[in-house]
N, C-alpha and C positions, 0 to 999 in steps of 0.2 A: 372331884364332885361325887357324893354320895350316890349310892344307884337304888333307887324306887323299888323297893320289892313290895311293899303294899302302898301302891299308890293314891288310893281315895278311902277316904274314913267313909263306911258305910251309909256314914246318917247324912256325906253332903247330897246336894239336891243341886245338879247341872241346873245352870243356866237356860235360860228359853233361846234357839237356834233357829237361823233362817233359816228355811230348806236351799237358800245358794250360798256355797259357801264358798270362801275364797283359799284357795293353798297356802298354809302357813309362810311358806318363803316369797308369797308375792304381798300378804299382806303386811310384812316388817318394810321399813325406808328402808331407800338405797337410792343412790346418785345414779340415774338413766344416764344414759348417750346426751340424751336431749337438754337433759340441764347442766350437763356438764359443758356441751356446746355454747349453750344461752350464757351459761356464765363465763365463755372463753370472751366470748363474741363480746360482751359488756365490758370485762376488763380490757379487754382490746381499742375499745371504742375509749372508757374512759382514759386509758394511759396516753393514746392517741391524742386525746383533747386535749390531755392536760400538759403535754411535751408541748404542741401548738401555743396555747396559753401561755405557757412557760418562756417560749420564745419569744412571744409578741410582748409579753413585762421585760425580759430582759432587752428587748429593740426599743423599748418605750423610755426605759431608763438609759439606755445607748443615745439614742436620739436627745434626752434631755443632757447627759450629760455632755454633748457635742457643742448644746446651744450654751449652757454655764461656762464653759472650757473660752466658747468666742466669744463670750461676753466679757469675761474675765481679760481675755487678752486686750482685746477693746478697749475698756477701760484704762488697763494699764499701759498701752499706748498715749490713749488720751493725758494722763498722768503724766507720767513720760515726756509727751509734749509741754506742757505746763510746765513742769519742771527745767527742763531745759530751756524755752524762754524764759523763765528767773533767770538762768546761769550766764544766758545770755546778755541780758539786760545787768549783773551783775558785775560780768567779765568789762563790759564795754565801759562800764562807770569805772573800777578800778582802772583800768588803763588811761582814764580821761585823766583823772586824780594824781595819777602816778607823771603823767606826763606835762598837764597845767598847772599843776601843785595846789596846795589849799588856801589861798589867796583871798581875801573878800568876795573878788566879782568873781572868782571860779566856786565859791559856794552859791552865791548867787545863782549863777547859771544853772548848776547842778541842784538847787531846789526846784527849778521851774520847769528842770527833763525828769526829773522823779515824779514831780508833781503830775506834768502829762502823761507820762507812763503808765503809772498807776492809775490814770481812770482810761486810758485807752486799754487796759489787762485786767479784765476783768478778777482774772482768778490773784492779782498781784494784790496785798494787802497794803503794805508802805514798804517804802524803802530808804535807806539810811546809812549814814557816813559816822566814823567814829575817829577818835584821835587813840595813837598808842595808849593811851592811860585809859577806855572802854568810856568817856565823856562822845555824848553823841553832839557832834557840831553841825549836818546835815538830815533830817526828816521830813519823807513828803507830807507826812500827817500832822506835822506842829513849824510853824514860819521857825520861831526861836527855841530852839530844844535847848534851855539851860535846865543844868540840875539834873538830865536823863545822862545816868550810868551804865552801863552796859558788860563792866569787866567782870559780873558771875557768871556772864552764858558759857554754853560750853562751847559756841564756835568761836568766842572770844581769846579762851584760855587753850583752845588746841591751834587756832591761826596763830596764838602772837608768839608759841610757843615750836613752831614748825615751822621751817621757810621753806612753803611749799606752793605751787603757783595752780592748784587744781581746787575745785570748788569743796566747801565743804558743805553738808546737808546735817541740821544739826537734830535736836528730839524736841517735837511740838512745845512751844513755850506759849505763856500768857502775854498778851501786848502791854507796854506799861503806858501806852496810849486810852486804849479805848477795853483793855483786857479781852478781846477775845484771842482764839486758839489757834497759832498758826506755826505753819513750819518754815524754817529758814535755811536759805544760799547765802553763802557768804562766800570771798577772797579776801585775801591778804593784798595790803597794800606794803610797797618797800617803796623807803625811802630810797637816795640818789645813789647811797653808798651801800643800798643793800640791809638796810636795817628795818624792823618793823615799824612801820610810820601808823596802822590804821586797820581796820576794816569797811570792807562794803556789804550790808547784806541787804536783802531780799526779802521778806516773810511771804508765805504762800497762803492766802486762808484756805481753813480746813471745811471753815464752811461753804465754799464754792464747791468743796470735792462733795459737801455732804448734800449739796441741791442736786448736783448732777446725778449721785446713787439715787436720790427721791426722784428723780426723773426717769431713771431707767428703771425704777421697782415698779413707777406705777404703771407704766407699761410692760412689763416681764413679771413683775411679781417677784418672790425668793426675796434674801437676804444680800446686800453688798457690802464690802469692808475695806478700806482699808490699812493693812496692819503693817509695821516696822517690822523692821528682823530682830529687834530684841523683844518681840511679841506685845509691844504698845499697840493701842489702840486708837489709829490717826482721825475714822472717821466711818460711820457706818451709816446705812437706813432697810432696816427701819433700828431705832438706838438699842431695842431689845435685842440684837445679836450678840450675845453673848460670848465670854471668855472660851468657853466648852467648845462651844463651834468655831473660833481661832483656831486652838490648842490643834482640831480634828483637821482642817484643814491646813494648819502650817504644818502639820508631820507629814500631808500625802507629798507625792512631788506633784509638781507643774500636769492639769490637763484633767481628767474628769476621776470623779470616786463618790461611794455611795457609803454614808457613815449614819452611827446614832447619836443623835443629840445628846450630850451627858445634862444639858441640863432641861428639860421636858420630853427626852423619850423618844424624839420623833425622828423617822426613819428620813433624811435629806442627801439630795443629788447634790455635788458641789463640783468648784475646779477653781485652781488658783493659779496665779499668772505673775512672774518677779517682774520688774522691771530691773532693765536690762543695766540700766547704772546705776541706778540707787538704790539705798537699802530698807524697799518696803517693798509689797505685795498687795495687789490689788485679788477680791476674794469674793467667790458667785456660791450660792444655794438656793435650792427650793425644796421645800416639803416635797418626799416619796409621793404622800398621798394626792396631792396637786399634780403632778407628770401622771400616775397612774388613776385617773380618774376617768377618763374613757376606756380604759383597760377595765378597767372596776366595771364599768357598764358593759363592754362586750363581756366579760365574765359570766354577769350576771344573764345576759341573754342564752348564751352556748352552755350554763348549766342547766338554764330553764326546757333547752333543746335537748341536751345529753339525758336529764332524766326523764322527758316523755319517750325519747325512746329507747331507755332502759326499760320503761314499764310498759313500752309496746311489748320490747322483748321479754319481759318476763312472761306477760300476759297471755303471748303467744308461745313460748315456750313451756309455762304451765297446760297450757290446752294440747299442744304437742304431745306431750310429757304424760296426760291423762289417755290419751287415745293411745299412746302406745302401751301405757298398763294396761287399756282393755282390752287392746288385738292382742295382748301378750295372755291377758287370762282368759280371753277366749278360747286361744291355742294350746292353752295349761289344762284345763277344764272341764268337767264334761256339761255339754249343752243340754241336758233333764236334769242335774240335781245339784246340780253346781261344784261337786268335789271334784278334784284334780284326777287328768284323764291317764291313764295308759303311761302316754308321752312326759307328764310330770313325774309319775310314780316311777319311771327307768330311773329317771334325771335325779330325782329324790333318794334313790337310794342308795345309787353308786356314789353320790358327795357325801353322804350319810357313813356311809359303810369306810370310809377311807376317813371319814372325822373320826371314826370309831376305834378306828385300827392307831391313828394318832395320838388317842386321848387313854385306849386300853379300857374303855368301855364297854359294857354290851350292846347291842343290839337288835331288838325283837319283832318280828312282824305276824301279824295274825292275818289270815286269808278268808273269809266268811262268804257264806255262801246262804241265798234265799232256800229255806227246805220247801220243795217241789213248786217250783214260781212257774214253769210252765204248765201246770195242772191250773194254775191262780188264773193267770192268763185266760187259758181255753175254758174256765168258768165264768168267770166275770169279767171278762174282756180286756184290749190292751189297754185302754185311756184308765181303768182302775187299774194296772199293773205299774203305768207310768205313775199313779200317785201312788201308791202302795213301793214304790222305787222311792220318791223324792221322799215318803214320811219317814223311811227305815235311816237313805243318807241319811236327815237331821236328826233323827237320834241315836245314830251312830257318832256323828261329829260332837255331839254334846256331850258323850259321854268322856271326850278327850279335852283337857283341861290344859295340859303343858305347850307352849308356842312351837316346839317341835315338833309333835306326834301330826302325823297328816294318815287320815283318810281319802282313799283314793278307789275310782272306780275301776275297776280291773277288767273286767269286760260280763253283760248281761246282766245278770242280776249278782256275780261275785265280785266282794270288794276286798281290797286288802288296805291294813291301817301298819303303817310303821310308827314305831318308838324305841325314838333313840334311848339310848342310857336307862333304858329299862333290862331288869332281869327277866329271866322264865315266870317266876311267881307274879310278878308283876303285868307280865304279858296275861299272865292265863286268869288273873280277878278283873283285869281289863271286854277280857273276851266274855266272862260271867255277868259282869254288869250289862255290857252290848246288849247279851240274850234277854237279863230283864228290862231293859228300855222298850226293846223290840214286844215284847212279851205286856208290858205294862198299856201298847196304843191298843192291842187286842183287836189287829186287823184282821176279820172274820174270813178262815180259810177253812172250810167244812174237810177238806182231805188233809190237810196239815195234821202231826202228831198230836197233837192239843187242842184243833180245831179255830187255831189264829195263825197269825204269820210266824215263823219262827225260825234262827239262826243255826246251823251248823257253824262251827268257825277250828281250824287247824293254827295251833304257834309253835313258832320254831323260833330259838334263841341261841347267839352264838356271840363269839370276844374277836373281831377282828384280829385284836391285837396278838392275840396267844395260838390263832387258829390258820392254820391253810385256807380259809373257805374265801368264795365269792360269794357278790349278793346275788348270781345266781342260782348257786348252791341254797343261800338262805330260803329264796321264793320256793325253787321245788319241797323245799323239808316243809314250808310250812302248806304246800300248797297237798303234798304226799299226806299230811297231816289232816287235812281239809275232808278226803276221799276217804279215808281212815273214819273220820266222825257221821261222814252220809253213811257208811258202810255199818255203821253201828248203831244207827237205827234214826239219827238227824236228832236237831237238837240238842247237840252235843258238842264237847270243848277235846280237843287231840288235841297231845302236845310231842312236840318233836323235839327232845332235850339238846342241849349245845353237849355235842358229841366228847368232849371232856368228861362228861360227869356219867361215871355207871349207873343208864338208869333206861329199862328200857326201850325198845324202839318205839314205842306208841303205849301213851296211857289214858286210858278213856275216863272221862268224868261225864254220868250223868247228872243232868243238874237239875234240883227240883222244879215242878209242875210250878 
């Protein structure tokens, strides 16, 4: 950084100065104790809440996903059950068939247990008899089923083609009755010698499974499904559940998980549940936002709470924060004229003098002194002395421009002004200006040299960086400098060169009237 040897163009004109003035280094920001506190305390609080919060969504969504998980198994139990009475009702026809053969009165019979069956089962749709060649010869739902073929299905073409005695469960077909949607049990019939004579099957409607999901949505709510394991879609409510939300829920395994909807976006609780023999899956969700909606409301309440007393705590933290700026520049300061006291000007100069020696810059302080102030005094009393004190501070301090340069009161009517990164030259047009501020209020002193108030002032400038010296070294040179200018008749500029440079020990400049 460049160093100020002529620091102000003659023609500027200082700014107008309060007579209190505040120490350069108290009036830049800086982070207090106190808001550093305030702001531990708030993050504290907020991390606090929001870990809490954070728990009670994650328990919110645990808890929903417990209830999807037993709902799912539920169902698929109930399923389950349904299905297995078909197999039952299905097993027990074959056997009947296999054992009384297919006779007139043994159809007979067997339309009129099909017949019962079927509306004592509710979830059973018809049930029916076929001959090896897929002609159906037995339907609860038609007295005379001629003409009904049956050899495309698939439980058709894998029983007559397998001699296997365990039920098959086929892929939802259309009725060629009444065309709705249903799923089918079936067994194999052998004839006496062991050969395929027939099947029995079963259909399941799919619209019973689908009253039963509109039954348990309208009280639960969420989405219900049930899906095959080659990812068919046997039966859902409400019909809008989509392929996206299979897809999401046949890749979890069995029991609860929290996914996004691929096809609207929306964040949903789900759980899914196999049944235990057959090969479908019964399948629960509900909207995120629907489980977390009293969560949403406490949210909204414990932020409404967390930010009043964040801004208790600022509030009180800023009023903290201000009172300790004041007892701190009260303590810095002096109590008549507002410049920094004694205690700031050590403080100021020993961080000054060590930024100094850091940076290899100079360093200069001027010591000034009131010519003859106790003559002032004992003629015009002390309450004009104290104002003739606070009008010299203020245009002493006016005449300093840079955020570092501090005037400070040194004690009685001596003040001393430090500037950093100031040279000699720059010290000593600083100290000339002073005299004519001081000299411009033309505070009426009849034993003064000039007959107004007027400055002695001593500077001494030195290079931390290049030099042995302390800033106590600095103060005497410039204060030896001080005594030098009273001794020369007051009103006068001593300088005390930075003992580098050959140049005598004291050089006086009078300076004009």
């Amino acid at each position: 950084m460049p160093v100020a040897s002529a620091r102000y163009d003659k023609t500027d004109h200082p700014p107008p100065v309060s007579p209190k003035i505040t120490p350069a280094f108290l009036r830049s920001s800086w982070l207090s104790w106190t808001i550093a506190f305030a702001l531990c305390l708030s993050a504290a609080l907020v991390g606090i809440e929001a870990w809490q919060m954070w728990h009670v969504r994650e328990a919110s969504l645990r808890s929903a996903g417990i209830v999807t998980a037993s709902l799912a198994e539920s169902l698929s139990q109930q399923i389950e059950s349904t299905l297995k009475t078909a197999d039952t009702v299905v097993a027990t026809l074959a056997q009947r068939v296999e054992v009384e053969g297919a006779n007139p009165e043994t159809l007979q019979r067997l339309y009129g247990l099909m017949t019962s069956l079927a509306s004592a089962l509710p979830a059973i749709h018809e049930m029916g008899l076929t001959d090896k060649d897929g002609n159906a010869i037995v339907k609860s739902l038609v007295l005379h089923p001629v003409g009904l073929n049956y050899r495309e299905r698939d439980y058709f073409r894998f029983l007559s083609s397998h001699d296997t005695r365990d039920a098959f469960v086929g892929q939802p077909v259309r009725s060629k009755v009444d065309g709705s949607i249903n799923i089918t049990v079936s067994r194999r019939i052998n004839a006496i010698d062991g050969s395929f004579a027939g099947i029995v099957v079963t259909s399941v409607s799919m619209n019973s499974f689908r009253k039963l999901f509109e039954t348990v949505q309208l009280k639960s709510g969420g989405f219900i499904s049930l899906v095959a394991d080659n990812g068919m879609l046997l039966a859902s409510s409400p019909d809008s559940f989509g392929d996206g939300e299979l897809a999401a829920l046949a890749a979890a395994p069995a029991g609860a998980l929290e996914y996004l909807s691929p096809k609207d976006g929306v964040n949903r609780v789900g759980a899914s549940s196999h049944l235990p023999h057959y090969p479908m899956t019964a399948m629960v969700a509900e909207n995120s936002s629907t489980v977390l909606s009293e969560w949403y409301g406490q949210l909204r309440v414990h932020g409404a709470i967390v930010l009043s007393i964040l801004m208790v705590i600022g509030v009180l933290g800023y009023r903290v924060d201000q009172a300790n700026r004041a007892t701190r520049l009260q303590a810095l300061s002096d109590g008549l004229t507002g410049l920094a006291n004694r205690r700031c000007f050590d403080e100021t100069i020993a961080r000054e003098f060590q930024r100094a020696a850091r940076n290899g810059q100079p360093l200069s302080l001027i010591m000034v002194d009131i010519d003859l102030f106790k003559t002032f005094n004992d003629e015009y009393g002390h309450p004009a002395g104290d104002a003739c004190l606070c009008a010299i501070s203020a245009a002493v301090q006016g005449v300093l421009r840079r955020p570092g340069d501090m005037a400070a009161r040194y004690g009685g009517e001596e003040f001393a002004i430090l500037l950093p990164e100031t040279d000699l030259a720059g010290a000593v047009q600083i100290a000339g200006d002073m005299q004519a501020a001081i000299r411009a209020l033309a505070i009426r002193h009849e034993a003064g040299p000039l007959g107004v108030v007027t400055l002695s002032a001593g500077v001494a400038s030195c290079n931390p960086g290049r030099l042995a010296a302390t800033p106590a070294w600095l103060v005497e040179a410039a204060d030896a400098a001080l005594y030098q200018a009273k001794a020369l008749g007051r009103n006068t500029v001593t300088v005390r060169a930075n003992v580098e440079i050959a140049a005598p020990a004291a050089i006086a400049r009078k300076n004009a009237a």
